[in-house]
C-alpha positions in Angstrom: 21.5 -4.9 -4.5 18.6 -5.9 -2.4 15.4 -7.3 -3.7 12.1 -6.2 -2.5 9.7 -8.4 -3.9 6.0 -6.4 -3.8 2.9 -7.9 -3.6 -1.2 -7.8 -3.1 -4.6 -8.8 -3.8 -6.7 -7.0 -6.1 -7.8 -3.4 -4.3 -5.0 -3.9 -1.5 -3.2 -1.0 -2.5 0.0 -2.2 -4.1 0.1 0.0 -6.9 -0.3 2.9 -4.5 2.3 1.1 -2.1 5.2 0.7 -5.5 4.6 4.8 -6.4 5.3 5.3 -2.6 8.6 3.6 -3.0 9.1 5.2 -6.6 8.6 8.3 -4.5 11.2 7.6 -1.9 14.2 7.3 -4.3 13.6 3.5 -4.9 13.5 2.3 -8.5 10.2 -0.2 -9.4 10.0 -3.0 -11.5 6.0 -3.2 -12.5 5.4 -6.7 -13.5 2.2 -5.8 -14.6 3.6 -2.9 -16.8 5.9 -5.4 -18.4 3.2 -7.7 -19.4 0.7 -5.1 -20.9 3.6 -3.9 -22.8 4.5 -7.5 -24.1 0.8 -7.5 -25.0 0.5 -4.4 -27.2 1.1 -3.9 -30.5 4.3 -5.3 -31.8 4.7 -6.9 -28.4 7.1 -10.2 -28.0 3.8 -12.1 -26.6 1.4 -11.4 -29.4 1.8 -13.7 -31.7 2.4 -17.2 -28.9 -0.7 -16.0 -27.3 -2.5 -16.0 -30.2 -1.4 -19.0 -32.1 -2.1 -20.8 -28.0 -5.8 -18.6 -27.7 -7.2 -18.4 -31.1 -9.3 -15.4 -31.4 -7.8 -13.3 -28.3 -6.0 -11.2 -30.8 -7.7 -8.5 -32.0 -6.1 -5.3 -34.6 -2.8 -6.7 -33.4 -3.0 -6.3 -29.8 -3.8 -9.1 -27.3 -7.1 -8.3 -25.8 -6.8 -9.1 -22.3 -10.7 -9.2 -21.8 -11.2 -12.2 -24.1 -7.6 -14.1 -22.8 -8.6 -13.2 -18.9 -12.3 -14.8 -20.1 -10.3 -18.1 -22.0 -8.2 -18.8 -19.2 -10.6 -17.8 -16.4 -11.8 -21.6 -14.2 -9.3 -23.4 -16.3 -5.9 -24.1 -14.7 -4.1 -26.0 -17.9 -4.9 -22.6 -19.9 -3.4 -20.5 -17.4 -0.6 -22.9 -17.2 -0.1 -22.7 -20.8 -0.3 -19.2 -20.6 2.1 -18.6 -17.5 4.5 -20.9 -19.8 4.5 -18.4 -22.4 4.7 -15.1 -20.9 6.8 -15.8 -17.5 10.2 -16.1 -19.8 9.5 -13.0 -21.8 8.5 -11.3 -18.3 12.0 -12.2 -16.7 14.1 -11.7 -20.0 12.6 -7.8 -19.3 13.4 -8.1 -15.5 17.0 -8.8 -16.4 17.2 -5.5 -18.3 15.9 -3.5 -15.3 18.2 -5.2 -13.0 21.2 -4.0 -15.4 19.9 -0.9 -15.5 19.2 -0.4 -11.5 23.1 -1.6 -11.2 24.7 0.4 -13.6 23.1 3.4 -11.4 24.3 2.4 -8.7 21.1 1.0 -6.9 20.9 -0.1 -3.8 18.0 -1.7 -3.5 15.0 -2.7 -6.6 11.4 -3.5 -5.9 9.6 -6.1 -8.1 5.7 -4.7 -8.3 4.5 -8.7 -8.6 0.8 -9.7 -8.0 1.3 -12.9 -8.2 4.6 -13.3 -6.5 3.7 -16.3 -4.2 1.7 -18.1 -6.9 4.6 -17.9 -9.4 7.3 -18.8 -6.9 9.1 -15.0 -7.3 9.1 -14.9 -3.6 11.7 -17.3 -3.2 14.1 -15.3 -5.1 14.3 -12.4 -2.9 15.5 -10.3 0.2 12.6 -9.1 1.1 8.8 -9.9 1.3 6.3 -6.6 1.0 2.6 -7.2 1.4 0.3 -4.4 0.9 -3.3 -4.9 2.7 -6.2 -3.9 3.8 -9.7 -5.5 5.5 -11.4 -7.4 3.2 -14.4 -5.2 3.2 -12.4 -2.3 2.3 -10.8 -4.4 -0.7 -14.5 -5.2 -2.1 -15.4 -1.7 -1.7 -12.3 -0.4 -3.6 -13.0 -3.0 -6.2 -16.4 -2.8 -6.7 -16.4 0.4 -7.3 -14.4 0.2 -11.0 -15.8 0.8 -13.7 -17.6 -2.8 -14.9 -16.1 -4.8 -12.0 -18.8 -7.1 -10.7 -19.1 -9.5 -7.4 -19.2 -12.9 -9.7 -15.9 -11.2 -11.1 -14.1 -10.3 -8.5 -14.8 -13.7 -6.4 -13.2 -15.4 -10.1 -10.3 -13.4 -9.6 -9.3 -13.4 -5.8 -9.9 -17.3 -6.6 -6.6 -17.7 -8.1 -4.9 -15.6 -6.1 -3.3 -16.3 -2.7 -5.5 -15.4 0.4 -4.6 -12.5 1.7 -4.1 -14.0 5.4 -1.9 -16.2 3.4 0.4 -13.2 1.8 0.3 -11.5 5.1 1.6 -14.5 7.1 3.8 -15.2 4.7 5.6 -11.2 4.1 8.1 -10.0 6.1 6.8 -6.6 6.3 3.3 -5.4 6.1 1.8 -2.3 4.6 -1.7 -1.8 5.6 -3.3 1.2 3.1 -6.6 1.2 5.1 -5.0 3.9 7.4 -4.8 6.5 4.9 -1.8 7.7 2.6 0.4 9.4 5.1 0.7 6.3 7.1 1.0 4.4 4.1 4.4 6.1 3.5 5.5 6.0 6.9 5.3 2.1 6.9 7.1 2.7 3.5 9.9 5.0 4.8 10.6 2.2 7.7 10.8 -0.6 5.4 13.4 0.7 3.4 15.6 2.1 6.9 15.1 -1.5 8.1 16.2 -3.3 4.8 18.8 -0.6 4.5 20.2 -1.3 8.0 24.1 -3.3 8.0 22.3 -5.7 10.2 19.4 -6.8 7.8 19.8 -10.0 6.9 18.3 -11.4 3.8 15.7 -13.9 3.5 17.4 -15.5 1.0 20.6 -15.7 3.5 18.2 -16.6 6.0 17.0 -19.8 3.6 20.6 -21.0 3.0 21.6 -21.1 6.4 
């Protein structure tokens, strides 16, 4: 099975980008699905989070507002925090990548914002970057509800530059030319990855 690891800033369009593949046949892994639900009620990260972040816990639920504001400018908190939720995150993965087996999958996508800055990209075929001009990105962020400028500078702060991701991916989606030739670029990704001659980038590393 190949390994499409997924990736973007904030307002890049990767969530757009992973339902595009969904669309196409292609089964999804949404890292940021996983986490929310590990979060919830009766989630597995509840109660490390809060005994690590004392008062992000609120009627049972981790309340990612006050843990996103605790860890926010301080790189030993996220650290702490990466330490905690990255196993529970991957001990979900493993269950999807049983699942997409037993089905018979040919090929999984991991939905990963941070896929460079938590090393995921090393562990698969295939690097997808979705993107888009950086004044487009502002404009699509902005323009959520209670997003602000001083915000959205603290969060594309920890995250890998786009140029960066871009120079980095082995294939590029760019969502600023509308939906239809979003899935176009989608379509060609998966022929290319799904062509005998494609050669992994992990096969690629080795040798």
């Amino acid at each position: 099975m190949i390994l499409i690891g997924l990736t973007g800033s904030i307002g890049m369009g990767k969530s757009t980008t992973a339902a595009m593949f969904r669309d196409a046949g292609v089964p999804v892994y949404d890292a940021d699905a996983a986490v929310h639900d590990l979060y919830d009620l009766n989630g597995g990260a509840v109660g490390p989070v809060g005994d690590a972040f004392p008062g992000v816990v609120k009627d049972g639920r981790v309340d990612r507002e006050a843990l996103r504001q605790a860890v926010l400018g301080d790189p030993q908190a996220l650290k702490r925090l990466n330490a905690i939720v990255h196993p529970l995150v991957g001990r979900d993965r493993a269950g999807v990548f049983a699942r997409a087996q037993a089905d018979g999958a040919d090929l999984l996508v991991l939905d990963i914002p941070l896929l460079f800055e938590t090393g995921g990209d090393k562990a698969v075929d295939a690097i997808v970057v979705a993107s888009a001009p950086a004044r487009m990105q502002r404009d699509r962020v902005l323009a959520r509800p209670g997003m602000t400028p001083d915000r959205l500078d603290a969060i594309l702060a920890q995250q890998l530059a786009d140029a960066e991701k871009r120079a980095r991916a082995h294939f590029v989606v760019d969502t600023s030319r509308g939906l239809d030739a979003a899935r176009e670029q989608v379509a060609a990704i998966i022929a290319a990855v799904r062509d005998p001659g494609f050669r992994s980038a992990r096969d690629r590393s080795a040798g």
